[in-house]
C-alpha positions as CSV (number, residue, x, y, z in Angstrom):
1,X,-17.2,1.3,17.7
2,X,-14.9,-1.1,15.0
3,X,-15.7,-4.9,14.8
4,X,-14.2,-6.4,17.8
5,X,-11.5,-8.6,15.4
6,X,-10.7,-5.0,13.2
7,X,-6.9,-4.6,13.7
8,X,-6.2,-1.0,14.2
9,X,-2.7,0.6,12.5
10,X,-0.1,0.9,15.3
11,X,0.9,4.1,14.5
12,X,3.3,4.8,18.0
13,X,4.8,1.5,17.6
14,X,5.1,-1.3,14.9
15,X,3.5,0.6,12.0
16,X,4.3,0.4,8.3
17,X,4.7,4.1,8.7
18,X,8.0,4.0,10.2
19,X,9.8,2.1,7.3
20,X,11.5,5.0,5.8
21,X,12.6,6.6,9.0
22,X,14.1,2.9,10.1
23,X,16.0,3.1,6.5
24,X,17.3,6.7,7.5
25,X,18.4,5.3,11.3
26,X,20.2,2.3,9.8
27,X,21.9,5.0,7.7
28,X,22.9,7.5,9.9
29,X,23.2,5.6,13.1
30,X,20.3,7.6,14.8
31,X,17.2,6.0,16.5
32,X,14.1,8.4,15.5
33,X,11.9,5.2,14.0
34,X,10.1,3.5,16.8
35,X,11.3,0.5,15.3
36,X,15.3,1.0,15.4
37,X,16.0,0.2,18.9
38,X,14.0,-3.8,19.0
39,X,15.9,-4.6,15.8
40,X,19.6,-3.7,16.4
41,X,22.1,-4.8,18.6
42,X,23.8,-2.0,19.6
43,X,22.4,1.5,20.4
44,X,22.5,3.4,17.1
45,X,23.9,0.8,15.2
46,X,25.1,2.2,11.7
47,X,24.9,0.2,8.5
48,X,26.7,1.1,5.1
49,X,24.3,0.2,2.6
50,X,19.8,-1.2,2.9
51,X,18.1,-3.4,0.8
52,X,15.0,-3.4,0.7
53,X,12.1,-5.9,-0.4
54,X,8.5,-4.9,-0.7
55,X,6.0,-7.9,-2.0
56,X,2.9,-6.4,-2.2
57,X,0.6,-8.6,-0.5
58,X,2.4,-10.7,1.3
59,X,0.7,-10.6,4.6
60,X,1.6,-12.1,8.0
61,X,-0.6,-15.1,7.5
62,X,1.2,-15.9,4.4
63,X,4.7,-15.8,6.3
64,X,3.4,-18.1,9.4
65,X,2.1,-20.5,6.4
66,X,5.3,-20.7,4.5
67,X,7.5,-19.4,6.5
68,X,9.0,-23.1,7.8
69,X,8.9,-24.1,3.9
70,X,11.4,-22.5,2.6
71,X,15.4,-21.3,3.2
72,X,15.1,-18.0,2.6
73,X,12.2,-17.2,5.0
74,X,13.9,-19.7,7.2
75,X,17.2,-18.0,7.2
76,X,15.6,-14.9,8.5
77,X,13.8,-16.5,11.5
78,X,17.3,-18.4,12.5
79,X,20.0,-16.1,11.7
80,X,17.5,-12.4,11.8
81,X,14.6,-11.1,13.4
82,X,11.0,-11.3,12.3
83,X,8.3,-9.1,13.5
84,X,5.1,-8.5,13.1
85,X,3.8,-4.8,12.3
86,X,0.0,-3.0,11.1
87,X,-0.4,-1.3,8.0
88,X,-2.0,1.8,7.8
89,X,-5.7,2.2,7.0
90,X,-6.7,1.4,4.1
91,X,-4.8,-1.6,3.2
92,X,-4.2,-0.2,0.1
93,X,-0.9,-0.2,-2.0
94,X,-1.5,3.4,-3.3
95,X,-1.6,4.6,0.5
96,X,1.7,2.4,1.2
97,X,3.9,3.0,-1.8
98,X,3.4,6.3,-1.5
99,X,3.9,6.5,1.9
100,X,7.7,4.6,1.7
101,X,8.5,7.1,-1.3
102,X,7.4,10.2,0.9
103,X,8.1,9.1,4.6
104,X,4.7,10.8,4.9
105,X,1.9,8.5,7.0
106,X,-1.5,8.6,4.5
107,X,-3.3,11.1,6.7
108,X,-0.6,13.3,5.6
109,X,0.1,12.7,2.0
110,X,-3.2,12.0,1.0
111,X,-2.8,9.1,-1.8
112,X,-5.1,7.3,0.5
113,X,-6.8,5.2,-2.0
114,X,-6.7,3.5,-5.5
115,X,-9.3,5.9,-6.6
116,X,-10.6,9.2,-5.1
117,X,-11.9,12.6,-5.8
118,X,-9.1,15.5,-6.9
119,X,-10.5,18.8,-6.1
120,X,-8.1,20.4,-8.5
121,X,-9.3,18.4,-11.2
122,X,-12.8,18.4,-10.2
123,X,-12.6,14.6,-11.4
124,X,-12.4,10.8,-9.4
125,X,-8.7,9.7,-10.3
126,X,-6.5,6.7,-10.2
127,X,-3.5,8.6,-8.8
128,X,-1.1,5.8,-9.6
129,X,-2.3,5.2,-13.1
130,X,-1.8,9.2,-13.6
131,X,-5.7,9.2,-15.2
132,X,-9.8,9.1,-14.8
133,X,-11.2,6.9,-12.6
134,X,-13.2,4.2,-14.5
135,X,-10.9,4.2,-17.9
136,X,-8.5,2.2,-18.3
137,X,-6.5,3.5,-20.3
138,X,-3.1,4.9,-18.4
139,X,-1.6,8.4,-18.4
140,X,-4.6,9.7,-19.4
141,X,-4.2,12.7,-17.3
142,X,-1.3,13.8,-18.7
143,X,-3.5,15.4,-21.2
144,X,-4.7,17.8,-18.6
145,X,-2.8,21.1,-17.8
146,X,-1.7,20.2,-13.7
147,X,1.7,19.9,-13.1
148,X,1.8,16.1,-11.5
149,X,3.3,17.8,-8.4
150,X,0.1,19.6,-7.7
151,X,-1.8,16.6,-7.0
152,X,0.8,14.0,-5.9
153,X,3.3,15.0,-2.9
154,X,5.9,17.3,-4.0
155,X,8.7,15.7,-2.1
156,X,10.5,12.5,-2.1
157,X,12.0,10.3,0.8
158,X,14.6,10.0,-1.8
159,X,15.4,13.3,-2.2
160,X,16.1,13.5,1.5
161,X,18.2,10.5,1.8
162,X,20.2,12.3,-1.8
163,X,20.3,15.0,-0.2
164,X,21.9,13.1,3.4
165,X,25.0,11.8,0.6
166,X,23.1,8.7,0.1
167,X,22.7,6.5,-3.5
168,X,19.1,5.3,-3.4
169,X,17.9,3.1,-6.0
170,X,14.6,2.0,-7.1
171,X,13.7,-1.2,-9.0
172,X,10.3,-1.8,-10.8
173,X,8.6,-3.2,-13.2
174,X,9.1,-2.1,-16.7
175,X,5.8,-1.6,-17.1
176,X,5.7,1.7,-14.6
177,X,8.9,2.8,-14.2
178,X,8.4,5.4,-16.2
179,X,5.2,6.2,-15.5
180,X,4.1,9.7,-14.3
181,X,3.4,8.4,-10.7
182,X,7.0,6.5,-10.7
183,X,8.9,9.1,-12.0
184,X,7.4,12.4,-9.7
185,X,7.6,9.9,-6.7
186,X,11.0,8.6,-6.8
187,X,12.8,11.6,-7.6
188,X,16.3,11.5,-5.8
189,X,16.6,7.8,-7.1
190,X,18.1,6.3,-9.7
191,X,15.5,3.9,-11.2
192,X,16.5,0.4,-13.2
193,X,13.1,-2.0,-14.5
194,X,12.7,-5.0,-14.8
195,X,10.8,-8.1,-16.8
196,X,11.1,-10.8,-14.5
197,X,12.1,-11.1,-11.0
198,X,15.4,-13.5,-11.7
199,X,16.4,-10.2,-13.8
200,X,16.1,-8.6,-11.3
201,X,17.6,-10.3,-8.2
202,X,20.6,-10.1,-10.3
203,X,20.6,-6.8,-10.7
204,X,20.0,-5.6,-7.3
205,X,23.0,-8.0,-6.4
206,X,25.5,-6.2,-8.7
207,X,24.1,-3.0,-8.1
208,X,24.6,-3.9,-4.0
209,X,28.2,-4.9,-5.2
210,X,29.0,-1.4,-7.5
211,X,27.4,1.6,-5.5
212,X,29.5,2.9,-3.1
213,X,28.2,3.4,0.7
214,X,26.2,4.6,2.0
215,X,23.9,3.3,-0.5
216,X,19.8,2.4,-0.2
217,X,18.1,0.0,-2.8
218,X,14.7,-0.4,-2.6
219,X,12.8,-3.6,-5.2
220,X,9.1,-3.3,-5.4
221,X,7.5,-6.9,-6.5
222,X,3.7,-6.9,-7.7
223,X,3.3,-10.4,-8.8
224,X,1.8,-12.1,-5.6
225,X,-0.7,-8.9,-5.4
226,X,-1.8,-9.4,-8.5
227,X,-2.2,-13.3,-8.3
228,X,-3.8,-13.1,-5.0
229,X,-6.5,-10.9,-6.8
230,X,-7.4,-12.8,-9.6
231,X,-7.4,-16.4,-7.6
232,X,-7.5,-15.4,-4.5
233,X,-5.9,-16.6,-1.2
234,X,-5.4,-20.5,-1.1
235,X,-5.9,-21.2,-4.5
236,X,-2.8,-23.3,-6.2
237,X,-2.0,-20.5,-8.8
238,X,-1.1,-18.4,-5.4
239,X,0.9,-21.2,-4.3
240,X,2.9,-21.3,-7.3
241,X,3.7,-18.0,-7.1
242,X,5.1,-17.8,-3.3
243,X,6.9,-21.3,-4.6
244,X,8.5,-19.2,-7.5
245,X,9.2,-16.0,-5.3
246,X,11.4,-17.2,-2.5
247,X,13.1,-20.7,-4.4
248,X,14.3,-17.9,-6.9
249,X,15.5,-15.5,-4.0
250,X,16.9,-17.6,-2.3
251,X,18.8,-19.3,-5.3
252,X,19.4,-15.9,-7.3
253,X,20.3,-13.5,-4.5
254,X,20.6,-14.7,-1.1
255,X,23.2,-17.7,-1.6
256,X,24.9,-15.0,-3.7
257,X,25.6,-12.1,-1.5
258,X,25.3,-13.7,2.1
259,X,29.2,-13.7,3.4
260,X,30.1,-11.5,0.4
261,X,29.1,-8.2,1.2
262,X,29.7,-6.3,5.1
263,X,27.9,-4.1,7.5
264,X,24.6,-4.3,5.0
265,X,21.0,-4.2,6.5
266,X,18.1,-6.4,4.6
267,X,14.7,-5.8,5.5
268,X,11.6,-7.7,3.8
269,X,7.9,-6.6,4.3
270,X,4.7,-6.2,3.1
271,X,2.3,-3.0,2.3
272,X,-0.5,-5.5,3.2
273,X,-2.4,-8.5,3.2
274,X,-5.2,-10.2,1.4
275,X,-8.9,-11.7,2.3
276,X,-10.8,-14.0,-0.4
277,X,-14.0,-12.4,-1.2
278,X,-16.4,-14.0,-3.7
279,X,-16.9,-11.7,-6.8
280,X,-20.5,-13.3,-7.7
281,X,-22.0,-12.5,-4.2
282,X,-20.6,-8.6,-4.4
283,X,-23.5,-6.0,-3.1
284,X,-23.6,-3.1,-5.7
285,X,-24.7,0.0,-3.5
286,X,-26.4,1.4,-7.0
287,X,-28.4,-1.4,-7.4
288,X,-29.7,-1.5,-3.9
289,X,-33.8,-0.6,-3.7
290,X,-32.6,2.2,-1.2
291,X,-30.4,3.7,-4.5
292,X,-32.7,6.3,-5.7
293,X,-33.1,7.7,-2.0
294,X,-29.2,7.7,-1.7
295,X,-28.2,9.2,-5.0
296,X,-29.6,12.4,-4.4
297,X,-27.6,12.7,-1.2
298,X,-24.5,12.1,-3.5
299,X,-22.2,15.3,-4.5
300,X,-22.0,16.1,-8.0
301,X,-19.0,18.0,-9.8
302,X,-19.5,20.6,-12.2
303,X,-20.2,18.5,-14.9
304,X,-23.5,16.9,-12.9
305,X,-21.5,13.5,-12.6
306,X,-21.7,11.9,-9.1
307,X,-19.0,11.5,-7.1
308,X,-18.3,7.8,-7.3
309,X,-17.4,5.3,-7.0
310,X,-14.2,6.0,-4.2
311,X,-12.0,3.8,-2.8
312,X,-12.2,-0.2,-3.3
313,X,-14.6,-3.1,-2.8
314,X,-13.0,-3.1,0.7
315,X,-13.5,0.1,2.0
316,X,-15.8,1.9,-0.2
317,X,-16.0,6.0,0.5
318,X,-18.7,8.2,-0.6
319,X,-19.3,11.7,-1.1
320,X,-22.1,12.9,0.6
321,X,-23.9,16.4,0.8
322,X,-22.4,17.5,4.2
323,X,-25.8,18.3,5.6
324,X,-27.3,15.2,4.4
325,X,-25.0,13.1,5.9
326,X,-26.8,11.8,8.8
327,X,-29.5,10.5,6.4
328,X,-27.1,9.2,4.1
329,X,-25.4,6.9,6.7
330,X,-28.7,5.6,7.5
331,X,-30.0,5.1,4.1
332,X,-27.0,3.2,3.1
333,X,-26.3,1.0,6.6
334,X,-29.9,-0.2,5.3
335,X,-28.9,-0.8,1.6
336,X,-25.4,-3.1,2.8
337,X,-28.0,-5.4,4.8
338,X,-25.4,-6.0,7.5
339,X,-22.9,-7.0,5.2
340,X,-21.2,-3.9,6.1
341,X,-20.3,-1.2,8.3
342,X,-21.0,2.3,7.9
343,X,-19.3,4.9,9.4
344,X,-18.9,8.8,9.2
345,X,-15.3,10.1,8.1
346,X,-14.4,11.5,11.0
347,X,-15.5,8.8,13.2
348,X,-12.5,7.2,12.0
349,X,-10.3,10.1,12.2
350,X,-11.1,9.8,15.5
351,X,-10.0,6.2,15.8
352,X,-6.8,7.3,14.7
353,X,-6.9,5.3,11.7
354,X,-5.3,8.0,9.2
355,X,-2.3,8.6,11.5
356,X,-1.3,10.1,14.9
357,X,-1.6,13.7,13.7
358,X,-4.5,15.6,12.2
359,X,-5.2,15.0,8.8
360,X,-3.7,17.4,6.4
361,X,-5.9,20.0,4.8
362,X,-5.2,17.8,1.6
363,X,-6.3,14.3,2.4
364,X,-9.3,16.6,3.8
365,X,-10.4,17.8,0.4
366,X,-10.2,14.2,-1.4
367,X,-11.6,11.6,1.1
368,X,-15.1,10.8,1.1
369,X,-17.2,11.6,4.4
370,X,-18.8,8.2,4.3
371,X,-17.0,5.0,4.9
372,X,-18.5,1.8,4.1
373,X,-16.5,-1.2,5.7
374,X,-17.3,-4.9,4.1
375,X,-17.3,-7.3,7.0
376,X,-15.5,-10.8,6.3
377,X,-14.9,-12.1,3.1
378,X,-17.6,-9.3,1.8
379,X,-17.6,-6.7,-1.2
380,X,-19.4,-3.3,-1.4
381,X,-19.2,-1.5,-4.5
382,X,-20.3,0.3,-7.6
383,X,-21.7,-1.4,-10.9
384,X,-21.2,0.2,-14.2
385,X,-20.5,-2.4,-16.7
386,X,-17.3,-1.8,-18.3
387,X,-16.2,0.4,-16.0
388,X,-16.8,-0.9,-12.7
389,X,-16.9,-4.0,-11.4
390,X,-16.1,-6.4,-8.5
391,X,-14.1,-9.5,-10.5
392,X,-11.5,-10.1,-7.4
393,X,-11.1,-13.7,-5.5
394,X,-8.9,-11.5,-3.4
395,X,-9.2,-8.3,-2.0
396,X,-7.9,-6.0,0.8
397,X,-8.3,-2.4,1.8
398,X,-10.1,-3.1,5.1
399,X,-9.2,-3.4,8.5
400,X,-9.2,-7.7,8.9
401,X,-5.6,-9.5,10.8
402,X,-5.8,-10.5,6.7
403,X,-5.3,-7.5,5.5
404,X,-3.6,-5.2,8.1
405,X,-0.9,-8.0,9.3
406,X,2.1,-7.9,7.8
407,X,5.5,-9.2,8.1
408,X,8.9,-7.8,8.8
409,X,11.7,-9.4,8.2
410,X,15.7,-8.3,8.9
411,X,18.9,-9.6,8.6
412,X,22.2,-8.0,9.1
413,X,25.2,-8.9,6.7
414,X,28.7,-8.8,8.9
């Protein structure tokens, strides 16, 4: 039913998903992640202390690019191990994030996507801006009487490692640390920001040096993501930036603490990947001739506003009067021209493309029962000047080798 070249999350294998529980087997010398047993020597190997790398964005293609240009990648694929694993569907950092700070796959958490509908608001969100969808001003739900933990997971992967007599840390940017997503989601953690990633490699270093085992320090790095988005892949701005990234890790932190620190796991990955998409030749869905026929298909809330737009340029979802659906799907699979793919929501539940398990009752009430799904180097999305708009050179959320590859690299300080 998917596009023949649509890359499906590997969910029983070599998934994103099973990050945290690898982090928790390196730990405690157990081997529950399906991952554990391929990457370490001995059965149950037990580390004292993980450090962890997230570039967001940084897909596989980008590693089998660059990967022979520079000594830090290369001193993973001589002296570690390099393997390829799926992110989970959508490509989304919302979904991922929140997946490595709940150990949670995104069919059960339910952060699926950079925006969606909140039942218990009634409202479309940007869960990891805490506010409205289509303002963008931050926070702005904080104005709202909800207690965060009543519409963003209530506990925290760091919490379990805490409560296992592990030290996790967390390093972000400044800019979010503090930030009513950051701080509800890495409770359990102690959290440092940061301005620049040379700050912050030394940071992480001494903190590696000063917290006693067993000890879990997690960096999250945005710059690449946002780079790739406003040139998009290929372009010499993105370049620069993966130039910048690994000369100044490998300079700032990896000559420093190889040989000086023992028994320590480093892992490097990805929460996805990137396609370029053209932000000129983006098909509005509300601009289509086949609109007016669609809109009245669309849910309302109380307030009469239409549920929309959900989800990204990538994979759009709308929310459709159950009993209307079957007209919707046709209605729209007309409007996207070919351009897309339109599929029910639980045609993709039952490609397995939310996790193994069921859905939980909550990602239930906020996804969208209609799935649009760009084909190559295509945009689907919702026009509202000011408030919505496709302005992206690069994009992901979909289910392209672009997007769902990503790499994962380890290395194992003796």
């Amino acid at each position: 039913m998917l596009p023949n070249d649509s890359i499906k999350p590997k969910y029983d294998s070599a998934c994103f998903s099973h990050l945290p529980g690898l982090v928790k087997d390196a730990l405690r010398g157990e081997a529950t992640s399906p991952l554990t047993p391929a990457l370490f020597s001995e059965p149950q190997q037990k580390f004292d202390k993980v450090v962890f790398f997230l570039i967001d964005a940084f897909g596989w293609r980008f590693f089998e690019k660059y990967g022979d240009r520079y000594p830090f990648l290369q001193h993973f694929i001589k002296h570690g191990k390099v393997s390829k694993l799926t992110s989970q569907f959508p490509s989304t950092t919302s979904a991922h994030v929140t997946t490595l700070f709940t150990n949670q796959v995104v069919g059960q958490h339910g952060v699926f996507e950079w925006q969606y509908y909140e039942p218990k608001l009634d409202a479309m969100i940007v869960p990891l801006l805490y506010s409205f969808s289509g303002e963008e001003q931050p926070e702005l739900l904080s104005g709202v009487d909800i207690d965060p933990r009543e519409i963003l997971p209530n506990s925290t992967f760091f919490e379990t490692l805490q409560a296992q007599g592990v030290t996790p840390w967390i390093f972000q940017d400044n800019t979010y640390l503090r930030s009513t997503y950051s701080a509800t989601m890495t409770r359990g953690a102690r959290a440092s920001g940061y301005k620049t990633l040379a700050e912050v490699l030394v940071n992480v270093r001494l903190r590696l040096k000063k917290t006693p085992a067993p000890a879990a320090l997690f960096l999250y790095i945005d710059t690449l993501d946002a780079t790739l988005h406003r040139y998009g892949p290929g372009a010499p701005q993105v370049e620069a930036e993966i130039d910048a990234i690994f000369t100044i890790m490998d300079r700032a932190f990896l000559q420093q603490v190889d040989g000086a620190f023992e028994n320590t796991l480093f892992l490097l990955t990805a929460d996805h990947g990137q396609m370029w998409v053209d932000p000129k030749k983006t098909l509005y869905l509300n601009q289509t001739p086949q609109f007016p026929q669609i809109r009245r298909l669309l849910r309302e809330n109380r307030r009469g506003e239409v549920l929309a737009p959900g989800g990204s340029p990538r994979d759009m979802f709308l929310y459709v009067k159950e009993p209307l659906l079957g007209e919707a799907k046709a209605l729209v699979a007309a409007a996207v021209q070919g351009r897309a793919d339109v599929y029910s929501i639980d045609e993709l539940i039952a490609e397995g493309l939310f996790g193994p398990e069921p859905p939980s009752p909550t990602f239930l009430s906020r996804v969208g029962n209609l799935v649009i799904l760009p084909r190559k180097h295509e945009t689907v999305w919702w026009y509202e000047k000011d408030r919505f708009e496709q302005k992206f050179y690069g994009h992901h959320g979909g289910l392209s080798p672009e997007e769902m590859e990503i790499p994962m690299l380890t290395y194992h300080f003796v």
